[in-house]
N, CA, C and O of each residue as an XYZ file, in Angstrom:
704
protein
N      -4.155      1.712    -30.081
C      -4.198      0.342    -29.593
C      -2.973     -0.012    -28.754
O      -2.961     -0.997    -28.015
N      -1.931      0.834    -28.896
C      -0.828      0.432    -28.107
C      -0.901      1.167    -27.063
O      -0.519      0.606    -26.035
N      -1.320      2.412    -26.941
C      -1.388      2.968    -25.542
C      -1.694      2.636    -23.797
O      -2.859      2.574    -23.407
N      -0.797      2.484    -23.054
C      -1.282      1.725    -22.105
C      -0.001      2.581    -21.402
O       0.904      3.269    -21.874
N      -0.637      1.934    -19.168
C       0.450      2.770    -18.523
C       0.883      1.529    -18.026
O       0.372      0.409    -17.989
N       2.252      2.140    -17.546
C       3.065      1.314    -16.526
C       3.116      2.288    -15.203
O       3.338      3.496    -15.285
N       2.885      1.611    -14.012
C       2.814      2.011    -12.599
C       3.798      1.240    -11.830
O       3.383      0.156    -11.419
N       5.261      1.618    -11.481
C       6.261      0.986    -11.067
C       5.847      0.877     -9.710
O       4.826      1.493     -9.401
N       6.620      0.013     -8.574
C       6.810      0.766     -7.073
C       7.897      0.477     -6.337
O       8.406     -0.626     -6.138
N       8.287      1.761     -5.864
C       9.471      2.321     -5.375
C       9.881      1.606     -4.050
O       9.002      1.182     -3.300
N      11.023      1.486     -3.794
C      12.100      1.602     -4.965
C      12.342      0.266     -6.218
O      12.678     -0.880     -5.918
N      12.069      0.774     -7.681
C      11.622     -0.162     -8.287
C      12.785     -1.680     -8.433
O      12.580     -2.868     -8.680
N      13.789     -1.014     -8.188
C      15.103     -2.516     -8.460
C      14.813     -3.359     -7.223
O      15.321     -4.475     -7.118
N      14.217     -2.986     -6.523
C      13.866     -4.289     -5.314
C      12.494     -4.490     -5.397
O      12.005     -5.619     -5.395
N      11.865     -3.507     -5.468
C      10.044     -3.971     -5.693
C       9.500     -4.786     -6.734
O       9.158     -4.029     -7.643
N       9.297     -5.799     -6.980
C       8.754     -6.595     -8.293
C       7.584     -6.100     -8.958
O       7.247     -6.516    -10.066
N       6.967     -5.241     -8.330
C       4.842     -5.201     -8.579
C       5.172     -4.445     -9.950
O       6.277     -3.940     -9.753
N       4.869     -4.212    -10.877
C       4.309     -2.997    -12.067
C       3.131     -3.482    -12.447
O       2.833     -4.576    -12.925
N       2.119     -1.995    -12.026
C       0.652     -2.026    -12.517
C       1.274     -2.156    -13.799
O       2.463     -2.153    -14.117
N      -0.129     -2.311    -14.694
C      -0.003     -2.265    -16.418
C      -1.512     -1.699    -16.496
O      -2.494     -2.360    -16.159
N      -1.547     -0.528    -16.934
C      -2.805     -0.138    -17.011
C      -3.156     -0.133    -18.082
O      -2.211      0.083    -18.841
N      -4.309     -0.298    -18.698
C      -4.892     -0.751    -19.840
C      -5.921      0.265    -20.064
O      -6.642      0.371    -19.071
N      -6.275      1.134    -21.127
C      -7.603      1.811    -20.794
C      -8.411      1.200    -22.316
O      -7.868      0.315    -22.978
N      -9.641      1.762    -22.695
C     -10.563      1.430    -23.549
C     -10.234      0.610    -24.732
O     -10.824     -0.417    -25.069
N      -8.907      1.347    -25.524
C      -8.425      1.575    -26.888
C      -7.330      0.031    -27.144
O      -7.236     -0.807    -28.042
N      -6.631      0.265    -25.793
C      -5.394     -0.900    -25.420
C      -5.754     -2.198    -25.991
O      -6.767     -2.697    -25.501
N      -5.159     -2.871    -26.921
C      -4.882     -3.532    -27.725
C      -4.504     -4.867    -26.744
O      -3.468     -4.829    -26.080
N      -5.365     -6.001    -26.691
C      -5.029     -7.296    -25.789
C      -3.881     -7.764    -25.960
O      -3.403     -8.471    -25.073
N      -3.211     -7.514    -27.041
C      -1.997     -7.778    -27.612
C      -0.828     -6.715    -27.109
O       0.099     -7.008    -26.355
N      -1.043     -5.606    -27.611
C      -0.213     -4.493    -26.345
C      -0.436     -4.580    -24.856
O       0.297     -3.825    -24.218
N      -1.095     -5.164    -24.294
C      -1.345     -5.517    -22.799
C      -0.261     -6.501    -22.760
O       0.692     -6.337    -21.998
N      -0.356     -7.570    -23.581
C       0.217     -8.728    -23.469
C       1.706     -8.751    -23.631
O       2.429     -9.427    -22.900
N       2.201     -7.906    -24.723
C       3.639     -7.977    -24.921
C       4.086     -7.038    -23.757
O       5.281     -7.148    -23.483
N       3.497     -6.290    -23.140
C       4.100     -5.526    -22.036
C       4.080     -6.446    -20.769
O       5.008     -6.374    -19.964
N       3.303     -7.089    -20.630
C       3.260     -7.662    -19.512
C       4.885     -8.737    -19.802
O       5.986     -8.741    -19.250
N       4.361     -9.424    -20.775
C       5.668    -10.143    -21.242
C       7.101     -9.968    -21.273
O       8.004    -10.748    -20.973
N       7.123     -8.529    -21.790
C       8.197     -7.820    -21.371
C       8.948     -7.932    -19.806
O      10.008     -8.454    -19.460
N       7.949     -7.236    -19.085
C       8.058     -6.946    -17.876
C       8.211     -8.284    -17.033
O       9.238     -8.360    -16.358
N       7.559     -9.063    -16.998
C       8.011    -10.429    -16.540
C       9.712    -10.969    -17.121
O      10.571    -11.432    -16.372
N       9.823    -10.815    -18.203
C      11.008    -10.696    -18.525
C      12.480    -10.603    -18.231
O      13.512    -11.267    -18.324
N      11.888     -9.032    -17.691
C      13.023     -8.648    -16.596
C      13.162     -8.354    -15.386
O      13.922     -7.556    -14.838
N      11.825     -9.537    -14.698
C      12.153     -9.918    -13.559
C      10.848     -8.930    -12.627
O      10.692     -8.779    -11.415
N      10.217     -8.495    -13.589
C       8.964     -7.785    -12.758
C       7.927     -8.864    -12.502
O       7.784     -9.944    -13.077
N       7.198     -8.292    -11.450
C       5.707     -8.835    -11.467
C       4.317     -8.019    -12.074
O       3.650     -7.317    -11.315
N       3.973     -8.178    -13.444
C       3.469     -7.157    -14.054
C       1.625     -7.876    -13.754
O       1.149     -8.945    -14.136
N       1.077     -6.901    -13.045
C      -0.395     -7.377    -12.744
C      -1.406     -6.306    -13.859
O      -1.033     -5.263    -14.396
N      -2.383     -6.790    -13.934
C      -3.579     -6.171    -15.233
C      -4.326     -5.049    -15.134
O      -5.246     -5.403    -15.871
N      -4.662     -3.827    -14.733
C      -5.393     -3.139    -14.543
C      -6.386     -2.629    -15.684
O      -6.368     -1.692    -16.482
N      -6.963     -3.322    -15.491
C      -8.398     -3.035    -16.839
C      -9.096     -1.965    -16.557
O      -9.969     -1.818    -17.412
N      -9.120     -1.044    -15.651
C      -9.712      0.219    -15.831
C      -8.568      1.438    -15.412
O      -7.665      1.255    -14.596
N      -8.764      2.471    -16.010
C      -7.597      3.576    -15.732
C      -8.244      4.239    -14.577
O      -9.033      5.129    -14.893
N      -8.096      4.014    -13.317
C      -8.636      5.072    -12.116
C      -7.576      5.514    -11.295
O      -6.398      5.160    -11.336
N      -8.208      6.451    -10.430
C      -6.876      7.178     -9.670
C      -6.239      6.468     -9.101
O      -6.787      5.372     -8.988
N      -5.390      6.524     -8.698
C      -4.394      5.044     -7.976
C      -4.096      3.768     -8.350
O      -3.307      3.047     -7.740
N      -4.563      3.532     -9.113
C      -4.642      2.183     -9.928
C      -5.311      1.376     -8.713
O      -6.136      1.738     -7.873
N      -4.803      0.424     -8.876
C      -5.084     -0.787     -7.493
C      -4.463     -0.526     -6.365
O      -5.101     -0.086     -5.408
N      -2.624     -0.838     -6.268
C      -2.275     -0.608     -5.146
C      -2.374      0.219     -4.453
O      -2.413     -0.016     -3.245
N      -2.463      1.694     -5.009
C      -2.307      3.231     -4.193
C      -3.389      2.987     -3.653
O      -3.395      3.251     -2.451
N      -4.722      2.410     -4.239
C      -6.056      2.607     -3.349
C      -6.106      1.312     -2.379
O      -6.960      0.983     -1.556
N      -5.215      0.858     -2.662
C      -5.698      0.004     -1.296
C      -4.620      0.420      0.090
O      -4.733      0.062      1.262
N      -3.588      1.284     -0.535
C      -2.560      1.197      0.549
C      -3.259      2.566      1.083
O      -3.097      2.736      2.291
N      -4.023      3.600      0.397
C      -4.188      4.388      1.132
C      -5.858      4.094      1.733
O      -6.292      4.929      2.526
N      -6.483      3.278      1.464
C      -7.729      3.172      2.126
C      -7.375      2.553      3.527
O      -8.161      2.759      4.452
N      -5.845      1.547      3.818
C      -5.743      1.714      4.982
C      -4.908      2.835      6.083
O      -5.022      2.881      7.307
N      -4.029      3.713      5.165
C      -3.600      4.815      5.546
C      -4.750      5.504      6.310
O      -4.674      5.663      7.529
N      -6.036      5.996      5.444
C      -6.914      6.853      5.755
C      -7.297      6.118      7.096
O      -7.062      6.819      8.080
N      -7.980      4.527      7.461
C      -8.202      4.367      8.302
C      -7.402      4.395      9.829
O      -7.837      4.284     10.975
N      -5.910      4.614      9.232
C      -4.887      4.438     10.553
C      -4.835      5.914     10.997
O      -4.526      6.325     12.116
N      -5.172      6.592      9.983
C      -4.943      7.975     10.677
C      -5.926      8.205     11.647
O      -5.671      8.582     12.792
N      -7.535      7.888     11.013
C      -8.490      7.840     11.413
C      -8.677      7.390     13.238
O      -9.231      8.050     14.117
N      -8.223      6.502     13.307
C      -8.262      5.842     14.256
C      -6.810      6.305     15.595
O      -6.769      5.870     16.746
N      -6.220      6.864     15.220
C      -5.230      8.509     15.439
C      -5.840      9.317     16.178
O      -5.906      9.481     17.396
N      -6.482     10.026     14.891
C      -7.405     11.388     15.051
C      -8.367     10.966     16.544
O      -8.417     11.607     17.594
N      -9.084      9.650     16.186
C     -10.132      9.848     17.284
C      -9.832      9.268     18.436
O     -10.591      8.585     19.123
N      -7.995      9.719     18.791
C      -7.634      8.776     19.689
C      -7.670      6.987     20.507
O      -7.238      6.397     21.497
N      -8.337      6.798     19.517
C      -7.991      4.852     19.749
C      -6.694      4.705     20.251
O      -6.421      3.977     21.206
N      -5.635      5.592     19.430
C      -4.283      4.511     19.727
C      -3.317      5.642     19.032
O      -3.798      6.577     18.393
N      -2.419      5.527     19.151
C      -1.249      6.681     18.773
C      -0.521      6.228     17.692
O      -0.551      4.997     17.685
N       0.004      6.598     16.940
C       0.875      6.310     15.600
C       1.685      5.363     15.795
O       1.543      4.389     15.056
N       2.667      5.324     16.717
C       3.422      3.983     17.093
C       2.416      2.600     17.089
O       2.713      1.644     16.373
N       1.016      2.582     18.087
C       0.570      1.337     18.016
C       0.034      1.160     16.526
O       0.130     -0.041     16.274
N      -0.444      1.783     15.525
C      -0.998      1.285     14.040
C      -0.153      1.039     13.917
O      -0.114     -0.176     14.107
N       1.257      1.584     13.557
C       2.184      0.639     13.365
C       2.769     -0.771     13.319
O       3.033     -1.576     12.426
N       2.906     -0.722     15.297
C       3.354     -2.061     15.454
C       2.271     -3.028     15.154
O       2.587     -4.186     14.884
N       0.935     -2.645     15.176
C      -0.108     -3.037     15.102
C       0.112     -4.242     13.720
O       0.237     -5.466     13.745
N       0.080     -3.006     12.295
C       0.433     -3.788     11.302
C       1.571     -4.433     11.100
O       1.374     -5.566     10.663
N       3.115     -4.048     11.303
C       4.013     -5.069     11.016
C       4.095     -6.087     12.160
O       4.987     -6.903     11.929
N       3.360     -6.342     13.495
C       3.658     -7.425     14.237
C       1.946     -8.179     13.948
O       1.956     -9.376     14.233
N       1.089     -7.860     13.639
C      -0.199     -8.530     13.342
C      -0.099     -8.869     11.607
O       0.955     -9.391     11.246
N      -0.927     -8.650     10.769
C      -1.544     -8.904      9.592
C      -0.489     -8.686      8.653
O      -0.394     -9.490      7.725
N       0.268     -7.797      8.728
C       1.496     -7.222      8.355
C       2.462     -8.839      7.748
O       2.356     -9.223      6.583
N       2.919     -9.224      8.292
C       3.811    -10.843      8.467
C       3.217    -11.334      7.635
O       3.916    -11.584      6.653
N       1.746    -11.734      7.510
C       1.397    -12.879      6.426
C       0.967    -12.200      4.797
O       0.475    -12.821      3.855
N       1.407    -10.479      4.869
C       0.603    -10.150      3.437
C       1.213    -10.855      2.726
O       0.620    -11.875      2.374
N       2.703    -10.629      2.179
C       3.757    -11.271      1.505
C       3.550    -12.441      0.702
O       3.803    -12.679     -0.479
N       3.045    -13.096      1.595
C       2.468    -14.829      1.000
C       1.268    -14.811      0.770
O       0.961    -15.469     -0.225
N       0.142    -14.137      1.484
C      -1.604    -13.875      1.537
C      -2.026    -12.894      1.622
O      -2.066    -12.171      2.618
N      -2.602    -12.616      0.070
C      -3.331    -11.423     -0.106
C      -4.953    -11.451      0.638
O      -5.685    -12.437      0.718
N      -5.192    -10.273      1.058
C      -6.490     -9.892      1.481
C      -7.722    -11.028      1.179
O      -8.336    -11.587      2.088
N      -7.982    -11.276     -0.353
C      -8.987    -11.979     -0.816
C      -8.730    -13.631     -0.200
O      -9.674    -14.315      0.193
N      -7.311    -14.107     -0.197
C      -6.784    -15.298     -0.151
C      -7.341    -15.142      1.583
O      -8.357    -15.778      1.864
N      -6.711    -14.351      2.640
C      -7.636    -14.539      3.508
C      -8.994    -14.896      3.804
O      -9.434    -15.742      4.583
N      -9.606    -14.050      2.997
C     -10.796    -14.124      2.969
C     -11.706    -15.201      3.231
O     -12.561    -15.424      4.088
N     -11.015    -16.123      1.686
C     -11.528    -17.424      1.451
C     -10.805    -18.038      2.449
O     -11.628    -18.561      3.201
N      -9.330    -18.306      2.963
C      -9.035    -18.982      4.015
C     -10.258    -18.702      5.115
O     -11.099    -19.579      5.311
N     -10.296    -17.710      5.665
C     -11.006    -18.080      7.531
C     -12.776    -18.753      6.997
O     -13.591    -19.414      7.640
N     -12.833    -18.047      5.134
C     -14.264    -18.345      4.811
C     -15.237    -16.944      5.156
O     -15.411    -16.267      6.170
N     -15.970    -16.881      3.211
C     -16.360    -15.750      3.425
C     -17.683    -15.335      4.033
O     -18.251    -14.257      3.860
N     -18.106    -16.410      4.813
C     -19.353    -16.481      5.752
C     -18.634    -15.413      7.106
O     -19.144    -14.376      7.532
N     -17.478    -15.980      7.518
C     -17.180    -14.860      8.563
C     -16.576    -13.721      7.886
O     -16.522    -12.603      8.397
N     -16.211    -13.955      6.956
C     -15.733    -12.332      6.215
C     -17.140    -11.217      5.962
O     -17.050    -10.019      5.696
N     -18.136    -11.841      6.097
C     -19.016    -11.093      5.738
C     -19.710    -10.558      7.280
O     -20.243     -9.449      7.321
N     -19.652    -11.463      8.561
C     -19.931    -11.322      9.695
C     -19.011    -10.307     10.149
O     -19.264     -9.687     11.183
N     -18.120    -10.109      9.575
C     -16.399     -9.063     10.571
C     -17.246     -7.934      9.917
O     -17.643     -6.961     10.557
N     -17.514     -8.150      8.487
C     -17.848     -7.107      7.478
C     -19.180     -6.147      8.302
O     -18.990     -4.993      8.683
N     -20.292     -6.762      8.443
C     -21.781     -6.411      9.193
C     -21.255     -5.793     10.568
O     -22.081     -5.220     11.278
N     -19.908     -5.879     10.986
C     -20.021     -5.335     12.805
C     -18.699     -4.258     12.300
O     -19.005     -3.198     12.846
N     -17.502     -4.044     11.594
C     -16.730     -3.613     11.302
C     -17.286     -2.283     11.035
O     -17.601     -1.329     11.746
N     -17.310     -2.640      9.232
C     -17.547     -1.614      8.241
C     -18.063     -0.623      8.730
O     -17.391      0.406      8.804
N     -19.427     -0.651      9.213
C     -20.377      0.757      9.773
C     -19.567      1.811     10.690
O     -19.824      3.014     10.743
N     -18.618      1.199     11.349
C     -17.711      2.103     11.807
C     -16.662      2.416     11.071
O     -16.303      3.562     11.343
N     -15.975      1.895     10.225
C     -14.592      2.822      9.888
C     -14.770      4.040      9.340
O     -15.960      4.208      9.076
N     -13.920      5.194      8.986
C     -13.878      6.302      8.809
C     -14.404      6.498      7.291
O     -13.676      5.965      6.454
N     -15.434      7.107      6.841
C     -16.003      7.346      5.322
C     -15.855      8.701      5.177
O     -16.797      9.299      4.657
N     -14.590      9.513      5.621
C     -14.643     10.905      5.247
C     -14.130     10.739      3.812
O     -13.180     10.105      3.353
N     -15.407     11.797      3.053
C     -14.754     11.634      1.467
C     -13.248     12.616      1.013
O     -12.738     12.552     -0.105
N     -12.861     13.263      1.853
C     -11.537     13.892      1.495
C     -10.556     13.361      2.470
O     -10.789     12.348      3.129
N      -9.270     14.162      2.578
C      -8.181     13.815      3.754
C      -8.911     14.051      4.641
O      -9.954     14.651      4.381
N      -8.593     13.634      6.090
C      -8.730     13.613      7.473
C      -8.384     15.204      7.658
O      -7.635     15.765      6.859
N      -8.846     15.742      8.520
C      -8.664     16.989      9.415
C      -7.092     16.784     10.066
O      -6.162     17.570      9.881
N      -7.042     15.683     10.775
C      -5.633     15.297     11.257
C      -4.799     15.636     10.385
O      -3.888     16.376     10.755
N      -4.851     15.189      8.925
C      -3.740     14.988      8.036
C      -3.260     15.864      7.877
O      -2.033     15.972      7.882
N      -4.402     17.185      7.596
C      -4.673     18.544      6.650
C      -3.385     19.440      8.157
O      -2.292     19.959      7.931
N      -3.994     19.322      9.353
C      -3.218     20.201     10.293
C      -1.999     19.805     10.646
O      -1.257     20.655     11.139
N      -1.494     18.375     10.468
C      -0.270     18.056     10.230
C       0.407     18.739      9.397
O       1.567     19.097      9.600
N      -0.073     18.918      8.655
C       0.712     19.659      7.236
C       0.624     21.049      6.942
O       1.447     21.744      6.345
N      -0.701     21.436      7.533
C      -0.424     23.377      8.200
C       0.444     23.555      9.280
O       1.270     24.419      8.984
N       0.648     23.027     10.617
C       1.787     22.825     10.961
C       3.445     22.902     10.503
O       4.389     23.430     11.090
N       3.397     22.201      9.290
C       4.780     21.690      8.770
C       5.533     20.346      9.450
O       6.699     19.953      9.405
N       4.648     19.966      9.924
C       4.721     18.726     10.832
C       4.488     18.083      9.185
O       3.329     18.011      8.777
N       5.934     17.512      8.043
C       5.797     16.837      6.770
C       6.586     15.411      6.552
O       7.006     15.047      5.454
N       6.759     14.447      8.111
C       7.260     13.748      8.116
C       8.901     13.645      8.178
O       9.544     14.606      8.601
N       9.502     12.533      7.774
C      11.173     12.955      7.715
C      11.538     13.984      7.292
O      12.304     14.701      7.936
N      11.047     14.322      6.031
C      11.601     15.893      5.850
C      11.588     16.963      6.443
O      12.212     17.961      6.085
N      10.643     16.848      7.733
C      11.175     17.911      8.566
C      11.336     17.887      9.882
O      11.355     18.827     10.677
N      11.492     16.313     10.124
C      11.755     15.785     11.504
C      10.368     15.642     12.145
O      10.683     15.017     13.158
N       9.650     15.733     12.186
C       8.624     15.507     12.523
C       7.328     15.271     11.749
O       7.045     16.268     11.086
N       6.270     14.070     11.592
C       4.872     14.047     11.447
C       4.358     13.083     11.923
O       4.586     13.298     13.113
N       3.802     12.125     11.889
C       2.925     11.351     12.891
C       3.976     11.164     14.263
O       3.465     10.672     15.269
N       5.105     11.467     14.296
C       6.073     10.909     15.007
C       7.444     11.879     14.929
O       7.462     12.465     13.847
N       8.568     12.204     15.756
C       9.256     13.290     15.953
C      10.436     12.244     15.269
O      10.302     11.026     15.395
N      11.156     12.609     14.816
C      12.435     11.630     13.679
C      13.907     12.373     13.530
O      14.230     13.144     12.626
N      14.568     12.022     14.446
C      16.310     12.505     14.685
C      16.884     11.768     13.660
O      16.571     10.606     13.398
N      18.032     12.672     12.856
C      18.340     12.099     11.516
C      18.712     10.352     11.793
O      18.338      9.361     11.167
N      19.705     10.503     13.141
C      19.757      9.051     13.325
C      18.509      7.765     13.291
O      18.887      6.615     13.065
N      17.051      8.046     13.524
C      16.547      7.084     13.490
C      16.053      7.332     11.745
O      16.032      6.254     11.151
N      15.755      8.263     11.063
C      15.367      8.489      9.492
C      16.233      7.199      9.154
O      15.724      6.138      8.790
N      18.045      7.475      9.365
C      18.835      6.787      9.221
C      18.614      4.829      8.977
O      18.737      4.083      8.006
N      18.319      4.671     10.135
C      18.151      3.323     10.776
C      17.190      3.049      9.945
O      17.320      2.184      9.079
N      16.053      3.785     10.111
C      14.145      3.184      8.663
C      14.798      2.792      7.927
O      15.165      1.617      7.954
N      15.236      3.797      6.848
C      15.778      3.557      5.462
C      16.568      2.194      5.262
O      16.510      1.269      4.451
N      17.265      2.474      6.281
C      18.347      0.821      6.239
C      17.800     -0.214      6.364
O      17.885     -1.094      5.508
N      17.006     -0.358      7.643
C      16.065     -1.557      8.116
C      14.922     -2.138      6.566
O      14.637     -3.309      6.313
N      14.507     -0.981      5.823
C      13.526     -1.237      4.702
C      14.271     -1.908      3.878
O      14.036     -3.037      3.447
N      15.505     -0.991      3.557
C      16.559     -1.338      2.238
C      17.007     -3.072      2.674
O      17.159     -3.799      1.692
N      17.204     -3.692      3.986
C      17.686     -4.404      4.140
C      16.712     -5.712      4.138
O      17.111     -6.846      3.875
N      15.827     -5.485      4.359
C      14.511     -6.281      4.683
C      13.925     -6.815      3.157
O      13.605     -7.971      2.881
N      13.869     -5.206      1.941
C      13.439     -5.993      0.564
C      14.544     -6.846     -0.063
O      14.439     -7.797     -0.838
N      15.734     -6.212      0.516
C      17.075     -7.368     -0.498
C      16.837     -8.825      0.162
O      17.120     -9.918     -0.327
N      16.228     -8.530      1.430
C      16.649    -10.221      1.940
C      15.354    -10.517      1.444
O      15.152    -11.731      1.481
N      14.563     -9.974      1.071
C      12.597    -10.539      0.644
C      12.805    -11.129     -1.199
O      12.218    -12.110     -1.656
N      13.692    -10.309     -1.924
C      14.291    -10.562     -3.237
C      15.916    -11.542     -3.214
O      16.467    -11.768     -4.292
N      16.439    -11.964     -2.109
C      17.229    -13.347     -2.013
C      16.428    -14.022     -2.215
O      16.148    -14.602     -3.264
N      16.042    -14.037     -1.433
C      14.523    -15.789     -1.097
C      13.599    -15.620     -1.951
O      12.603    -16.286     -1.668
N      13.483    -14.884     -3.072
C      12.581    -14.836     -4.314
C      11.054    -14.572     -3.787
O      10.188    -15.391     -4.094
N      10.809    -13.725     -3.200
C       9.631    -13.946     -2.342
C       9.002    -12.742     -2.841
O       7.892    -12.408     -2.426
């Protein structure tokens, strides 16, 4: 009855989120004092009532991963524009508005209209992308080896790291 997971995210002293995963056996009461806990000391502890791969966040951060690669692969647009794409578009308002909260904002009459012309196209490959897989036969493995979606001189690795590190301390000043 006490068995249950915790799913931190990195880096956890600035990230607030911890899944709390709960599976069959988990005790509403062991859900509860953990969550309690964790609020406690300053986490944001959310519910996961079923134990699946990724919990919540991993599957949603990589269902849009898969689609950015996707849209890569079949040349739409090059790694730089998904990028700027997300932190200068949709990117800005997650923070304050989650996905669903959109939703109901624009109203889910047009969420369901984006949905009917969208969906049928995005990428439904059930494994990694082909892109991903030859990136990584390559050795093309991201910063660690100077190169993967994008070529990375220690100086700019440098600059990311800082720009991120600097961006969650000022997102955890403003309690946000």
């Amino acid at each position: 009855q006490r068995a249950l997971g915790t799913h931190w995210w990195n880096p956890p002293f600035l990230v607030p989120l911890v899944e709390v995963i709960q599976i069959s056996e988990t005790s509403p009461e062991a859900m509860a004092s953990m969550s309690n806990l964790l609020a406690a000391v300053g986490k944001t502890p959310v519910t996961v009532k079923k134990d699946v791969p990724g919990f919540v966040g991993n599957r949603l951060q990589h269902a849009l991963w898969r689609e950015a690669i996707a849209l890569v692969q079949e040349g739409v647009c090059d790694a730089e524009t998904v990028d700027t794409v997300i932190k200068a578009g949709f990117g800005r308002r997650l923070a304050v508005l989650g996905p669903l909260e959109t939703a109901d904002l624009v109203g889910i009459d047009l969420t369901l209209a984006i949905h009917e012309n969208v969906l049928p196209d995005l990428d439904r490959t059930p494994g990694p992308l082909p892109y991903l897989q030859d990136l990584v036969a390559q050795g093309r493995l991201g910063m660690k080896s100077g190169q993967g979606f994008r070529t990375w001189s220690g100086e700019q690795q440098a600059e990311l790291r800082a720009k991120v590190l600097a961006h969650l301390k000022l997102l955890n000043e403003r309690g946000i």
